[in-house]
C-alpha distance (Angstrom), angle and dihedral (degrees) to the residues before:
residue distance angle dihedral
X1 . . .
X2 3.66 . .
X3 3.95 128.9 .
X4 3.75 96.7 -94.5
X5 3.64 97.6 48.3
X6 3.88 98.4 43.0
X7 3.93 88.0 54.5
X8 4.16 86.1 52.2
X9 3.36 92.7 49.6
X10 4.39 95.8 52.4
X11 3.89 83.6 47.1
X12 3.33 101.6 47.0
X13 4.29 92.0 45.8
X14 3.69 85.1 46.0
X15 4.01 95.1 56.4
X16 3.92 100.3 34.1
X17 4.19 92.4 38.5
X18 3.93 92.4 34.1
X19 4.50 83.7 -134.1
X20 3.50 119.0 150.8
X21 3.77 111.3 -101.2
X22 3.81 92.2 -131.2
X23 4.15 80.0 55.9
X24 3.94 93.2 54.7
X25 4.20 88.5 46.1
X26 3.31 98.6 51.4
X27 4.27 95.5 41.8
X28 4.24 81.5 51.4
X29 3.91 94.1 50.7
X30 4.04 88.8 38.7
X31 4.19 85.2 52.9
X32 4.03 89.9 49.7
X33 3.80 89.2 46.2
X34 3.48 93.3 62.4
X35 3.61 102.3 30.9
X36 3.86 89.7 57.5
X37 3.72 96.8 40.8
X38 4.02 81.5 60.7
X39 3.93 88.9 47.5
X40 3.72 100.3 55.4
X41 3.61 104.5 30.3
X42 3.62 85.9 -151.9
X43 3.91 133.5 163.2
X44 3.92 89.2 -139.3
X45 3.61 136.9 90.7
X46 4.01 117.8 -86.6
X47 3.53 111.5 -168.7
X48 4.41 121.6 165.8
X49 3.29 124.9 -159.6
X50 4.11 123.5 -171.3
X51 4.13 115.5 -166.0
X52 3.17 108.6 -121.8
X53 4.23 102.0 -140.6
X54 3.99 91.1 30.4
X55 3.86 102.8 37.0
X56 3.60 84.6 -136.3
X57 4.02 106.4 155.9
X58 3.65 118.8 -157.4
X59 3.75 126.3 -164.7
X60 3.49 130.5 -161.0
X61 4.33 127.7 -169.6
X62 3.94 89.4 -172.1
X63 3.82 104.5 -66.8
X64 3.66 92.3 -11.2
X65 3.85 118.2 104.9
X66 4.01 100.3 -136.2
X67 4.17 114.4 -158.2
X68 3.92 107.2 -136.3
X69 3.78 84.7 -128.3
X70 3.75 88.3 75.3
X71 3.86 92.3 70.6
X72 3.27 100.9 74.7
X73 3.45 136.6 -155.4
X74 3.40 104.7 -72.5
X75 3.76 82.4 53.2
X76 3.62 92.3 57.6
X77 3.51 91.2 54.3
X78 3.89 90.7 58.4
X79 3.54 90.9 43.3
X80 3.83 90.3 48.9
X81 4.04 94.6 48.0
X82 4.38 88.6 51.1
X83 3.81 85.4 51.0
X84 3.37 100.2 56.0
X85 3.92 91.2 41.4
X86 3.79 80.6 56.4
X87 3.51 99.7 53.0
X88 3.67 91.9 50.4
X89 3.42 95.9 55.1
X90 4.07 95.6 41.4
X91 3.90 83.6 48.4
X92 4.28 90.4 44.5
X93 3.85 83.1 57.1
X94 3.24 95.7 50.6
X95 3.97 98.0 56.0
X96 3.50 81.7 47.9
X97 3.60 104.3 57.8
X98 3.64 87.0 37.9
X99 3.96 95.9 62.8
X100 3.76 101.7 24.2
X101 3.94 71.6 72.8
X102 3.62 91.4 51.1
X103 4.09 100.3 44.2
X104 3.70 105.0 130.4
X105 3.61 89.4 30.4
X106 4.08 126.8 116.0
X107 3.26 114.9 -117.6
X108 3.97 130.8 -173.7
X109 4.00 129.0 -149.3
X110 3.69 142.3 135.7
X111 3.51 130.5 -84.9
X112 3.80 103.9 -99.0
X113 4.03 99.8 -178.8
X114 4.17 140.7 -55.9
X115 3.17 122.6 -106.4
X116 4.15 98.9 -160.6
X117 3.89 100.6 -46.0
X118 3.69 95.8 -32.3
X119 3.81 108.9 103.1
X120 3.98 122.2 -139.8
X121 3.35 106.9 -139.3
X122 4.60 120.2 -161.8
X123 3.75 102.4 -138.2
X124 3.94 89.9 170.3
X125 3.89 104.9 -104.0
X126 3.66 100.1 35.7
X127 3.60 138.7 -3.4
X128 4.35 126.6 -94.0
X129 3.87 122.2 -156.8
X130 3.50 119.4 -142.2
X131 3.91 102.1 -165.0
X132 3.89 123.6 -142.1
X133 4.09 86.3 -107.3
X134 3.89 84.1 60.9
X135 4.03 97.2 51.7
X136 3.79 131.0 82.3
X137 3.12 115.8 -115.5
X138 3.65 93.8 -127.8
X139 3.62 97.7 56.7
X140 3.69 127.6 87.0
X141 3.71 127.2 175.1
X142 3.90 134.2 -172.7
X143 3.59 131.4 -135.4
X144 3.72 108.6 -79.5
X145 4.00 97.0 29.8
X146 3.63 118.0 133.6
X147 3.96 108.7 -127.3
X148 3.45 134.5 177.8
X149 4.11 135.2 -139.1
X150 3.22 150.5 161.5
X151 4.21 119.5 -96.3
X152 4.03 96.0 -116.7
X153 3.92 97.1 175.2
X154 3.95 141.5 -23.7
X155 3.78 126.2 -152.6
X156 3.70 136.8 160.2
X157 4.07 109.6 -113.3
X158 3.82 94.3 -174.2
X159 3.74 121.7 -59.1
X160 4.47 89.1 -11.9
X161 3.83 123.5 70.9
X162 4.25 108.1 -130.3
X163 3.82 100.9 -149.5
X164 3.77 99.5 -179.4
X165 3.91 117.6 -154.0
X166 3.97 138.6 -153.7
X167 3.61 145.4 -160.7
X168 3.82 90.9 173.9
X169 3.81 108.3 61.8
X170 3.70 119.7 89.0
X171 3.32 99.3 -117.6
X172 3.97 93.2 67.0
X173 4.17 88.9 66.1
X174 4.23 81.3 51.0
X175 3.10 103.7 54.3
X176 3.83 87.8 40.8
X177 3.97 87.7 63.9
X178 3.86 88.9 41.6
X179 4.18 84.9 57.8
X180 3.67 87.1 43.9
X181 4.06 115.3 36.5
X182 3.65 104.5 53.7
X183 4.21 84.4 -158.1
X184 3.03 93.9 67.3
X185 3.77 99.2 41.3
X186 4.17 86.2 55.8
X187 4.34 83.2 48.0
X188 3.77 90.1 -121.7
X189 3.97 80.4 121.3
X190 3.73 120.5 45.0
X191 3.79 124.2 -154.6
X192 4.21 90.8 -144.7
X193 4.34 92.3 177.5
X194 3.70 143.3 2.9
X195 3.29 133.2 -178.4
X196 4.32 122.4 178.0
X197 3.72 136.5 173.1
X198 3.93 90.7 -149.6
X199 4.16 109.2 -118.1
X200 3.17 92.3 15.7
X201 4.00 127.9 51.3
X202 3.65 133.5 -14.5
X203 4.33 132.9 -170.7
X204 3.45 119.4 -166.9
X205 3.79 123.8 -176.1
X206 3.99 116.9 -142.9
X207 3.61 140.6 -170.9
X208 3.72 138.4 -164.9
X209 4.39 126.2 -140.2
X210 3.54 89.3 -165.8
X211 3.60 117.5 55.6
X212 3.99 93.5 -152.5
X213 3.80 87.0 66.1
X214 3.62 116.8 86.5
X215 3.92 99.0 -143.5
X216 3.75 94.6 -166.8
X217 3.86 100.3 49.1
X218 3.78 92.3 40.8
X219 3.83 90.4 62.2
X220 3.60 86.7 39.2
X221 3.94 90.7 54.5
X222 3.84 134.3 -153.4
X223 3.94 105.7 -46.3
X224 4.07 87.0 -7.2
X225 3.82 90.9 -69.0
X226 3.80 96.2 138.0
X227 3.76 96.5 44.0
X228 3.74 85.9 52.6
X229 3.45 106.6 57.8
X230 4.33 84.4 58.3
X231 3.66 94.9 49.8
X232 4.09 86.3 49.4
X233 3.59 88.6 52.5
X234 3.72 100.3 46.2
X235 4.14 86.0 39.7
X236 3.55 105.5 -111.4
X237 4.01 97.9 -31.4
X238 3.74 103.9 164.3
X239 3.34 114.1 -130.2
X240 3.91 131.3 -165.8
X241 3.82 115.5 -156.4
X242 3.79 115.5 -159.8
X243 3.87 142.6 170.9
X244 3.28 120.4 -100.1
X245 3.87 130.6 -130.7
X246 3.43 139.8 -177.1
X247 3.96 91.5 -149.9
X248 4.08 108.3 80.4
X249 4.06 96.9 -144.4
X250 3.53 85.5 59.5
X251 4.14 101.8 36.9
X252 3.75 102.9 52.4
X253 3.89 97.0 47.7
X254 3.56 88.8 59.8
X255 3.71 94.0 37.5
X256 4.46 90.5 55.7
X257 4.05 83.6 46.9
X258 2.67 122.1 169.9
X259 3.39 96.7 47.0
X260 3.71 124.9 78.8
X261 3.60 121.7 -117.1
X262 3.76 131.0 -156.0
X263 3.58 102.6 177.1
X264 4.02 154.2 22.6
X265 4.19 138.5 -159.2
X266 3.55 113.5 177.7
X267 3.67 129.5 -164.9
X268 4.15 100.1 -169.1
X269 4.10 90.5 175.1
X270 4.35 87.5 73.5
X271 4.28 91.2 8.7
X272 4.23 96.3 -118.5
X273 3.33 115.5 152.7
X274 3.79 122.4 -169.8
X275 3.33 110.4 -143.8
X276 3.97 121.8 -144.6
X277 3.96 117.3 -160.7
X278 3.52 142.3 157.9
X279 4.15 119.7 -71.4
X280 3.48 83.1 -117.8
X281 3.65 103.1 45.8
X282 3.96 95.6 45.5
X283 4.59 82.9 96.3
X284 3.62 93.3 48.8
X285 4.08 99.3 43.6
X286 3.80 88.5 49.3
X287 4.11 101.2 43.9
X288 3.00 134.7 -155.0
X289 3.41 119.8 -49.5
X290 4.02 83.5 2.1
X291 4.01 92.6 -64.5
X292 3.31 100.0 138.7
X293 4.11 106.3 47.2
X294 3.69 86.3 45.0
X295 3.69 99.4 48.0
X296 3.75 89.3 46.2
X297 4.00 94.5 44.8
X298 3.71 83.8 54.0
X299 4.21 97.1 51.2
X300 3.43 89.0 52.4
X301 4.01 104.7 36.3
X302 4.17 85.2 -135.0
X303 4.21 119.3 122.4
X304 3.68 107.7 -121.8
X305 3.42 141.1 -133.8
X306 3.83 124.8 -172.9
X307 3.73 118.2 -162.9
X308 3.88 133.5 162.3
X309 3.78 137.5 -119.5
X310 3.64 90.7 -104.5
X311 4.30 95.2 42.6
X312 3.93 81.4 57.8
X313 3.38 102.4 48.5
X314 4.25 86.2 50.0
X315 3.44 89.5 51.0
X316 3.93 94.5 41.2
X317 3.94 87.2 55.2
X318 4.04 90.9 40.5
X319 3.90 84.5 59.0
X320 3.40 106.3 46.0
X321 3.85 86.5 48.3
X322 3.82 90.2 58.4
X323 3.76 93.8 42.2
X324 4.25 83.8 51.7
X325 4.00 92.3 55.1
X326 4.09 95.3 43.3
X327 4.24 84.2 48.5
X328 3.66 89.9 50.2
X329 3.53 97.6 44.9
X330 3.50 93.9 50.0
X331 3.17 98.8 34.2
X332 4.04 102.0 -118.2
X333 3.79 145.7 120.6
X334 4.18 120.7 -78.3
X335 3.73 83.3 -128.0
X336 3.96 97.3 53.1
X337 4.02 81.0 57.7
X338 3.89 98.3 46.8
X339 3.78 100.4 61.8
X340 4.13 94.4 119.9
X341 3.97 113.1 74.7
X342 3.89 96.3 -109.4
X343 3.91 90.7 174.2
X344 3.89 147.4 -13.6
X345 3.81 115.3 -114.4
X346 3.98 113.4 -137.4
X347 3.46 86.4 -107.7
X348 3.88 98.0 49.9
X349 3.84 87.7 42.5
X350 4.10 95.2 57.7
X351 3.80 89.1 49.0
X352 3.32 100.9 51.6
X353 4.20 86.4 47.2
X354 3.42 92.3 55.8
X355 3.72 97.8 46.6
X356 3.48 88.5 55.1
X357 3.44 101.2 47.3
């Protein structure tokens, strides 16, 4: 290969492969290394050096000034065989770099093939799998459909890159709301928890940094537009958007919405919280299938307990019964007994709401 040529050939691999030139020289002089070590079978020193504005190479057998011409061909097809091997794994490295810097980042591309229930997914310069365990179960896509995900992770598995995709994890409805709500994109609203049962129901907890933005409705958009473009993407996953809190009595009403609740106990030493609603809300707070409760105990990292009006009052009346026979027995007031908050009355529990709020 002449001067001219061999200077063609590092541009061109360092525009089409996006390597570093200095990455293409130094895989070429490795290649002629090894190829002439093979030719010569000699004890000395080989060592190759190509100029990098002239594309002059210069070879070297210990003292001996070798001419490249003396490798031969068959050399050249050794040399040609550890260049290529090169290139691949310069160019593996630099997919990798590329979307290590991307993981947690959606990315779209077409539906190349399946192999079993794994999809194959085109994402221009290599390929990502997106795993049955990381579909919905209510989505199905055909062979040249562009799909989007979420980069989960990206590792080298010899000379390929495995970038491994979801539409499961949590983090692909984030970033969908980061795409879509410019607020919280510029971080003047903060997505504090989520918690999603992927296809079928998500709850994401949101707070504002300036108080004259409304976090809820701004993720909810003007006539729900921006909230509908995510439930179109994740195929009709519901989604309840709710404010967050730092207070407890006011967080985990609005994380079982819809349902109404009339009452709270906490227990902050193992985080229960016994939740008092409605006899006729007691179906919606829990879901179906126990959705709801177990989304919401998620949000909100607290163990919950649903009860009903009715369950309270029982266990109200159960209490004060007990407290009644340990004050007769030892001969002391009901209210000497009843120092530790056992529960919060409707009443109590709506004050304390609305003083907080």
């Amino acid at each position: 290969m002449d001067k001219e040529n061999l200077l063609r050939l590092v541009d061109s691999l360092h525009r089409d492969k996006e390597i570093a030139k200095e990455v293409v020289f130094q895989g070429i002089e490795a290649a002629l290394i090894t190829a002439a070590k093979k030719h010569f079978r000699s004890q000395e020193a080989v060592s190759i050096q190509i100029d990098r504005k002239t594309g002059e190479i210069v070879a070297m057998e210990g003292d001996r000034k070798i001419d490249p011409s003396e490798l031969g061909r068959i050399t050249a097809q050794t040399a040609k065989q550890v260049i290529i091997q090169k290139i691949r794994e310069a160019e593996r490295d630099v997919i990798f770099e590329d979307f290590c810097k991307r993981k947690g980042v959606i990315v779209s591309g077409k539906v190349q093939r399946f192999e079993g229930a794994t999809m194959i997914v085109n994402l221009g310069k290599t390929e990502g799998v997106l795993q049955k365990s990381e579909q919905t179960a209510n989505e199905h896509y055909t062979i040249g459909e562009r799909v989007r995900a979420v980069i989960l992770d990206v590792k080298k598995v010899g000379t390929r890159v495995k970038i491994t995709l979801s539409r499961t994890h949590p983090d692909f409805v984030r970033k969908l709301f980061e795409l879509e709500v410019p607020e919280i994109a510029e971080n003047t609203i903060e997505i504090k928890a989520l918690a999603r049962e992927a296809g079928q129901r998500s709850k994401i907890a949101v707070a504002s940094s300036d108080e004259n933005v409304d976090c809820v409705g701004a993720c909810v958009g003007m006539r729900g537009s921006r909230i509908k473009n995510i439930v179109d993407e994740l195929n009709g996953e519901k989604i309840d958007i709710i404010r967050w809190s730092e207070e407890p009595e006011l967080l985990l009403p609005n994380a079982l919405k819809p349902a109404e609740v009339s009452g709270i106990i906490l227990s902050p030493e193992n985080r229960t919280a016994t939740i008092v609603v409605p006899n006729d809300q007691l179906s919606l707070a829990i879901g179906k299938r126990g959705q709801n409760v177990r989304l919401a105990s998620r949000l909100t990292e607290w163990n919950i307990d649903i009860i009903t009006d009715a369950e309270f009052e029982k266990r109200q009346k159960a209490d004060d019964l007990e407290l009644a026979e340990v004050a007769d027995a030892n001969n002391v007031s009901t209210n000497d007994l009843s120092g530790k908050n056992v529960a919060a009355t409707n009443s109590e529990y709506n004050d304390n709401v609305e003083s907080k709020s």
